[in-house]
N, CA, C and O atoms as CSV, one atom per row, in Angstrom:
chain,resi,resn,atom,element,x,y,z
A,1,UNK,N,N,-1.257,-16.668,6.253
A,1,UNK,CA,C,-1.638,-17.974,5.735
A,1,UNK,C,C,-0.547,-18.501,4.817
A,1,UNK,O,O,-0.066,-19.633,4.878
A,2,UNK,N,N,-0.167,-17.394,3.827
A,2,UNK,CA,C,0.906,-17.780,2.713
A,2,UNK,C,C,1.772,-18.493,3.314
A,2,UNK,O,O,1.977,-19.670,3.018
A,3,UNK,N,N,2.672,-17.567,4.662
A,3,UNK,CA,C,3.933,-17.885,5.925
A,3,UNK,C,C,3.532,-19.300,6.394
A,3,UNK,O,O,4.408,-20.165,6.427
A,4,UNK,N,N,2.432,-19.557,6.711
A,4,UNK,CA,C,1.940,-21.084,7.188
A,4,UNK,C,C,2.216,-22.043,6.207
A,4,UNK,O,O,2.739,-23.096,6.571
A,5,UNK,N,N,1.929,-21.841,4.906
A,5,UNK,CA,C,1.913,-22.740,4.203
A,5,UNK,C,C,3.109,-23.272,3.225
A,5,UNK,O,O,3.048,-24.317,2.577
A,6,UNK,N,N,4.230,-22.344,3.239
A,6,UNK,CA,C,5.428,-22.366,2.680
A,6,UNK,C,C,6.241,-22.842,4.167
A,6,UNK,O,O,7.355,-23.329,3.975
A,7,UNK,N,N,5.967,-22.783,5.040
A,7,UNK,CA,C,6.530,-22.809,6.684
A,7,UNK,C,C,6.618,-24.519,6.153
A,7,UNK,O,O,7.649,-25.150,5.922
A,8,UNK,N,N,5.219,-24.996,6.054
A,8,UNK,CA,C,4.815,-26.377,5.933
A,8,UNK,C,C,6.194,-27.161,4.541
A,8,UNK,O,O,6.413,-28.224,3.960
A,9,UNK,N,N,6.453,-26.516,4.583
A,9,UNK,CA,C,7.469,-27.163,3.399
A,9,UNK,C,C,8.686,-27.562,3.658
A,9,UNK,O,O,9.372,-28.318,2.970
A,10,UNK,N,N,9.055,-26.876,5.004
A,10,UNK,CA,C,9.851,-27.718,5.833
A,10,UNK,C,C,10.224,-29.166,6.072
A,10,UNK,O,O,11.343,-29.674,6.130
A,11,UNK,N,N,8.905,-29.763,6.208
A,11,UNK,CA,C,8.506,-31.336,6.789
A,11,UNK,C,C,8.478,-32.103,5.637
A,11,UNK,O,O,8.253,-33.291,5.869
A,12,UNK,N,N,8.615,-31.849,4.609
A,12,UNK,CA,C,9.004,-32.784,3.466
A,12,UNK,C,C,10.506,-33.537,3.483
A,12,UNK,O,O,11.548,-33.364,4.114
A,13,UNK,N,N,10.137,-34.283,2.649
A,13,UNK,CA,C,11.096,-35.207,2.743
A,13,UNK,C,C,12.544,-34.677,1.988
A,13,UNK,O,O,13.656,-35.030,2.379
A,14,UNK,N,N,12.323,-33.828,0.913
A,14,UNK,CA,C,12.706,-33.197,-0.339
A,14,UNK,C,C,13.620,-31.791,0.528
A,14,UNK,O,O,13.207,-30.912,1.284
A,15,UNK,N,N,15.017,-32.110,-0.016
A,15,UNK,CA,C,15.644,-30.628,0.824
A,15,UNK,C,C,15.354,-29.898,-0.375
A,15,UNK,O,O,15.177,-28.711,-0.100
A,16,UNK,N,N,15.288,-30.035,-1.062
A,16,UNK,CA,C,14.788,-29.042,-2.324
A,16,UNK,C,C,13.846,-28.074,-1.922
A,16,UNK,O,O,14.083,-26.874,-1.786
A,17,UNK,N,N,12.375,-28.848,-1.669
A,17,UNK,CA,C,11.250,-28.455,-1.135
A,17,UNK,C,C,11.764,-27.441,0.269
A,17,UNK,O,O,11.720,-26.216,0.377
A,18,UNK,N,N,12.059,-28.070,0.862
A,18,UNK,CA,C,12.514,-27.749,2.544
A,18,UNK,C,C,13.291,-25.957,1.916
A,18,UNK,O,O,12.715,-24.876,1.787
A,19,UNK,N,N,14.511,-26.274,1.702
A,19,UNK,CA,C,14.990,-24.517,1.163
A,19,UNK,C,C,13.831,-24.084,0.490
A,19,UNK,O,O,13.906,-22.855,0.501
A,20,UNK,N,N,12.736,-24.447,-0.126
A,20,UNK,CA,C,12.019,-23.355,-0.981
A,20,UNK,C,C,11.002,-22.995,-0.135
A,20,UNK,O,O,10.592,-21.848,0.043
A,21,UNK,N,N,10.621,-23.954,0.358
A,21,UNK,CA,C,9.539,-23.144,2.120
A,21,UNK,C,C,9.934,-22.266,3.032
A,21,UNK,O,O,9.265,-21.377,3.559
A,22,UNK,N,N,11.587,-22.683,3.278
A,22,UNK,CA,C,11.831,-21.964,4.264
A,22,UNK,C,C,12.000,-20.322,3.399
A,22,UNK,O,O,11.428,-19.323,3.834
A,23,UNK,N,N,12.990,-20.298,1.977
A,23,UNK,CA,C,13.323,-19.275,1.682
A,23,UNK,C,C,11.449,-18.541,0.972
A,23,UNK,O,O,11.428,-17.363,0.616
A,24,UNK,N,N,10.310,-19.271,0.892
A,24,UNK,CA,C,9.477,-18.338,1.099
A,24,UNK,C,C,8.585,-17.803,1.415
A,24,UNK,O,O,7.841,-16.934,0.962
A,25,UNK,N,N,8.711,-18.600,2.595
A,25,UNK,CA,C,8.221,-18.049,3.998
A,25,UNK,C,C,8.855,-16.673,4.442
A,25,UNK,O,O,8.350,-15.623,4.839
A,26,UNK,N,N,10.119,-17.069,4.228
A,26,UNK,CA,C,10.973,-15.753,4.917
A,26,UNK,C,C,10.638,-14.374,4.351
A,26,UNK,O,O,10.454,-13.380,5.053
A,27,UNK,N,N,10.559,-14.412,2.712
A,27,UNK,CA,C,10.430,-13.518,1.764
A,27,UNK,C,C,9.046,-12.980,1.962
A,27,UNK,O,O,8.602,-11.836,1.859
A,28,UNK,N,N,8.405,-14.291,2.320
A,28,UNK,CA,C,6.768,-13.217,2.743
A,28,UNK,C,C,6.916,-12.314,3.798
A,28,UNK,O,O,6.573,-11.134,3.875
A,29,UNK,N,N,7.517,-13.097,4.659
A,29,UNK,CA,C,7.254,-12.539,6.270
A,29,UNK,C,C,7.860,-11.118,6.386
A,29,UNK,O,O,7.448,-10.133,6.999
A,30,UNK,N,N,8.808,-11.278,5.722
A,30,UNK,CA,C,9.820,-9.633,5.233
A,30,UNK,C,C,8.898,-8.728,4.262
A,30,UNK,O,O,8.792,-7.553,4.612
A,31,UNK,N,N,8.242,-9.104,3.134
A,31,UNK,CA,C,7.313,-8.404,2.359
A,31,UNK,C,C,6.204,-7.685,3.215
A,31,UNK,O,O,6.111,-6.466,3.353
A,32,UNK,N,N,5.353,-8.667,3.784
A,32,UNK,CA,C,4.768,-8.112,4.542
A,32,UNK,C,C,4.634,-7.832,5.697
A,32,UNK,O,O,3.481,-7.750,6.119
A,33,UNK,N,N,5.939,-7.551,6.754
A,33,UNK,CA,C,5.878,-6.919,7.900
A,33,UNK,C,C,7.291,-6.004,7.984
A,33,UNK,O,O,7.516,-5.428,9.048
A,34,UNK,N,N,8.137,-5.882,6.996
A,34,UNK,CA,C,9.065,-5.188,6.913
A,34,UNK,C,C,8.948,-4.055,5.985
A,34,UNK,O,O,9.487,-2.969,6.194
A,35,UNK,N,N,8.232,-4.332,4.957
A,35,UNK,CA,C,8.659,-3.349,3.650
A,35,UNK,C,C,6.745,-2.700,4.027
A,35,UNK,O,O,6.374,-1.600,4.437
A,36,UNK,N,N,6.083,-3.720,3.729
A,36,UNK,CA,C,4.690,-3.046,3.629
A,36,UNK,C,C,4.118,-2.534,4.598
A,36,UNK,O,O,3.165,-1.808,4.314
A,37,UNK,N,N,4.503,-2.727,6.228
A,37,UNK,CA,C,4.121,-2.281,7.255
A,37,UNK,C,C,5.411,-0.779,7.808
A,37,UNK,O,O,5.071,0.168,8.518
A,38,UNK,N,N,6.165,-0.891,7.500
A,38,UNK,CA,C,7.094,0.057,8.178
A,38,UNK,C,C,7.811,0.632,6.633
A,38,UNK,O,O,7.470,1.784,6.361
A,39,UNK,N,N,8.809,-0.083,5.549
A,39,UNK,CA,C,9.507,0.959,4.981
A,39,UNK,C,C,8.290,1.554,3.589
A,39,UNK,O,O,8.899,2.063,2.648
A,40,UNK,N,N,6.993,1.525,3.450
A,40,UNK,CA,C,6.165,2.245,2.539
A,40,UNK,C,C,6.024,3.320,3.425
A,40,UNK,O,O,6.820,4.250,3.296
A,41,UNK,N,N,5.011,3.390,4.462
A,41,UNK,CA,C,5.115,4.485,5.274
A,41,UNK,C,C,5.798,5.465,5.403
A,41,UNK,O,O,5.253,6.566,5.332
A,42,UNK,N,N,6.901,5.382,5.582
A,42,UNK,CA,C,7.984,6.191,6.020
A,42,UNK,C,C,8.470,6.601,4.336
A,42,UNK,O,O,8.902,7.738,4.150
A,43,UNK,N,N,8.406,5.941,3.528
A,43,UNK,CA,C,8.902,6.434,2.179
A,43,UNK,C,C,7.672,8.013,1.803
A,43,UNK,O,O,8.030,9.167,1.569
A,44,UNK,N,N,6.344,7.507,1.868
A,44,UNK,CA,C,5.384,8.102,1.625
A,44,UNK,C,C,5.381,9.122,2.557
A,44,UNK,O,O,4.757,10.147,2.282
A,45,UNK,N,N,6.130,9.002,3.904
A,45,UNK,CA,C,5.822,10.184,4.704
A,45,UNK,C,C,7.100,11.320,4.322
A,45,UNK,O,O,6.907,12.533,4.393
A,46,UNK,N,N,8.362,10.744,3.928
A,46,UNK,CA,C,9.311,11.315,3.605
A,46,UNK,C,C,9.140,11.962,2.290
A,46,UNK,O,O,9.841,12.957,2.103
A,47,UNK,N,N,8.406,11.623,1.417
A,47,UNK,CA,C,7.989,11.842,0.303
A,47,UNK,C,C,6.492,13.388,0.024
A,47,UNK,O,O,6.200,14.020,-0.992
A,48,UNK,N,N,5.998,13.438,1.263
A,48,UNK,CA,C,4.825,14.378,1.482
A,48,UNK,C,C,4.089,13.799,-0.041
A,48,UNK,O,O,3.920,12.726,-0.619
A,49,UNK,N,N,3.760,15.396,-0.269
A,49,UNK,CA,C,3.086,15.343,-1.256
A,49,UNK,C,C,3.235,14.765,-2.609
A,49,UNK,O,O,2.176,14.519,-3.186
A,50,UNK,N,N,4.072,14.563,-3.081
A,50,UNK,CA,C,5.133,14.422,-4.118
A,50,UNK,C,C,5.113,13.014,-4.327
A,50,UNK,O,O,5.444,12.565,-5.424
A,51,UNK,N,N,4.655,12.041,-3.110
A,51,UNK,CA,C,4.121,10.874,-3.563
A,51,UNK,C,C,3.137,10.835,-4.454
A,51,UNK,O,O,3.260,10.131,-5.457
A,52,UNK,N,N,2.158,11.483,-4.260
A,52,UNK,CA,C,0.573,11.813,-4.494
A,52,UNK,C,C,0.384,12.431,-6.294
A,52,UNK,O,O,-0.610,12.707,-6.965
A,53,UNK,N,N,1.906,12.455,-6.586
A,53,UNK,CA,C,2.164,13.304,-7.720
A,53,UNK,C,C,0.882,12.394,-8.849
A,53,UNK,O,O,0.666,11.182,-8.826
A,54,UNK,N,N,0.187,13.449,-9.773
A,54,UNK,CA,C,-0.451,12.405,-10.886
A,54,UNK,C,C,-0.054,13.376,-12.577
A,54,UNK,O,O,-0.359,14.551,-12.780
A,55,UNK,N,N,0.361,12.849,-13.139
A,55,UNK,CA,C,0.787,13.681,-14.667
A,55,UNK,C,C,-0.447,14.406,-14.736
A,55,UNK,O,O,-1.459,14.098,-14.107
A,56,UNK,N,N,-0.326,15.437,-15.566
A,56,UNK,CA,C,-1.905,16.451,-15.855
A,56,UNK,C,C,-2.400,16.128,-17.066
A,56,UNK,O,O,-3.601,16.192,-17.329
A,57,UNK,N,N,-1.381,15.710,-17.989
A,57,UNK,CA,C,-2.338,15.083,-18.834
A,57,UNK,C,C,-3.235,13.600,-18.487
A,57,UNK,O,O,-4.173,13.192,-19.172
A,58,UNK,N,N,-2.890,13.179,-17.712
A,58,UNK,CA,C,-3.733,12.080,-16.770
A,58,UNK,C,C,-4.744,12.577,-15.913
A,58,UNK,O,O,-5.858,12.071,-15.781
A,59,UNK,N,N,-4.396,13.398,-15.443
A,59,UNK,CA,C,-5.613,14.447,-14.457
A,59,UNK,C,C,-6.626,15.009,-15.442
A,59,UNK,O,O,-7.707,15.470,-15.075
A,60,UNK,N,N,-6.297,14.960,-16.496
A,60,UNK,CA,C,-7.630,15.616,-17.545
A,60,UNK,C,C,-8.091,14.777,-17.885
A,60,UNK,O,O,-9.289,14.960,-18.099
A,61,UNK,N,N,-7.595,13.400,-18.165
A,61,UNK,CA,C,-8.340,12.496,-19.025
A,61,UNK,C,C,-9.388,11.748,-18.195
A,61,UNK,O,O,-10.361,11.260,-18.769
A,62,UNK,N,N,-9.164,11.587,-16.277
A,62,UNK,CA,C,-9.954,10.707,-15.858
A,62,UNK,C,C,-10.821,11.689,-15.276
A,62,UNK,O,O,-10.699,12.913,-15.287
A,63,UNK,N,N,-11.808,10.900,-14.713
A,63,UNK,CA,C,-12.903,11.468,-14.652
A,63,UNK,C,C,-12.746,12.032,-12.968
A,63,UNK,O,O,-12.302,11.328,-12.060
A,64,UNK,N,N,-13.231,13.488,-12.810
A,64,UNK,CA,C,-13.398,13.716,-11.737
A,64,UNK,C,C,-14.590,13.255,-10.384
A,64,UNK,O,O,-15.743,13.648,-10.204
A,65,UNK,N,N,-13.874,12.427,-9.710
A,65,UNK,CA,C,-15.372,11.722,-8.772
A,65,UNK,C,C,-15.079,12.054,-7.268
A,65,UNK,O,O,-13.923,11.926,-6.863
A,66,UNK,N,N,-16.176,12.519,-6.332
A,66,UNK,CA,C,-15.995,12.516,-5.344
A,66,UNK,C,C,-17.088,12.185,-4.351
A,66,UNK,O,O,-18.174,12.760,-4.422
A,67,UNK,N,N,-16.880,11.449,-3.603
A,67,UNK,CA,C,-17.960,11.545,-2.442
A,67,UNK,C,C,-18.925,12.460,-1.173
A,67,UNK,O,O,-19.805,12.474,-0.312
A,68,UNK,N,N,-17.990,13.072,-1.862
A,68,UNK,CA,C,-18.097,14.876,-0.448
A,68,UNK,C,C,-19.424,15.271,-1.696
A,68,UNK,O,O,-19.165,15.133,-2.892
A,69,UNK,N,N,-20.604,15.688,-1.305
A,69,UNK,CA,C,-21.580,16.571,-1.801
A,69,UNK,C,C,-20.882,17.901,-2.415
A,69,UNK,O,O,-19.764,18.002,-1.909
A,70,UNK,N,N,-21.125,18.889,-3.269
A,70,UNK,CA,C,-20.733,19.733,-4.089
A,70,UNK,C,C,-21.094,20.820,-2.939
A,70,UNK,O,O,-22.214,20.690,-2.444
A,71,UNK,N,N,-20.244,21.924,-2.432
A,71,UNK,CA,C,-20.384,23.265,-1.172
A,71,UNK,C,C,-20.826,23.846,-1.975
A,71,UNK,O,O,-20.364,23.882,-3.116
A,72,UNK,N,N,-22.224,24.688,-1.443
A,72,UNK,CA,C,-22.582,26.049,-1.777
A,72,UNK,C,C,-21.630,27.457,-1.112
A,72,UNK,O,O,-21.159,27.700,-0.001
A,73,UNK,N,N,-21.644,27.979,-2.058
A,73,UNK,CA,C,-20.593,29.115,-1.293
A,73,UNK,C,C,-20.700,29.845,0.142
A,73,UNK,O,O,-21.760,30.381,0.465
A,74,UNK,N,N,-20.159,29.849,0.552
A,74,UNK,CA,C,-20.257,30.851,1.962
A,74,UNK,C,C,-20.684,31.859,1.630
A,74,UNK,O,O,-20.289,32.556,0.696
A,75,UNK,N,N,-21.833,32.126,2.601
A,75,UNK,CA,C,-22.483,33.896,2.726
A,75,UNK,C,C,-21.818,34.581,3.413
A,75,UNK,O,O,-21.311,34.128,4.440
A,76,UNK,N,N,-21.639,35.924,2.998
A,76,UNK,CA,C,-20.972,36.339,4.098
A,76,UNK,C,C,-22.136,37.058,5.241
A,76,UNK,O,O,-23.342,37.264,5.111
A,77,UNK,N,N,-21.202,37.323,6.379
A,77,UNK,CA,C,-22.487,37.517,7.219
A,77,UNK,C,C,-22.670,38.796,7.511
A,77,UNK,O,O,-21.743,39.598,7.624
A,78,UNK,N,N,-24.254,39.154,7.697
A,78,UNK,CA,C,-24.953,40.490,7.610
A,78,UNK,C,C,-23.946,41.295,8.550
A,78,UNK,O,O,-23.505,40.696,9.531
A,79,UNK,N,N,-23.591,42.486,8.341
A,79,UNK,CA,C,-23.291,43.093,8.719
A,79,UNK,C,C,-24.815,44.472,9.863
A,79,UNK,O,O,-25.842,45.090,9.585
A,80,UNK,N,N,-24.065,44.271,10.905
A,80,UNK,CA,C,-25.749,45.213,11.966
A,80,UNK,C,C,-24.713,46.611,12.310
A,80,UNK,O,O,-25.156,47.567,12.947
């Protein structure tokens, strides 16, 4: 929608206007189909875990929440 509407800035009368539609249109269209669709990915995949990194003094302070129900332990099984 953004790309549509900076696109539209073209058709003005104003070359002022006209370079600032075209240059950000372009800047969207690159934001979001260059950087946010393909080079995050690949940063985060190159990155493994180590993206995911969180300080521990931050890991203590927030609150632990999860959606998964709490596991009762595994039994082990009867031995016959």
């Amino acid at each position: 929608i953004m790309i549509a509407v900076f696109g539209a800035f073209v058709f003005s009368e104003s070359r002022m206007l006209q370079q600032f539609g075209v240059g950000m249109a372009a800047a969207i269209f690159l934001d979001a189909f260059v950087i946010r669709v393909l080079l995050v990915p690949a940063i985060m995949k190159v990155l493994g875990r180590s993206a995911w990194w969180m300080p521990k003094w931050l890991d203590r302070a927030l609150p632990h929440v999860t959606v998964e129900p709490e596991r009762e332990p595994a039994k082990e099984p009867a031995r016959v």
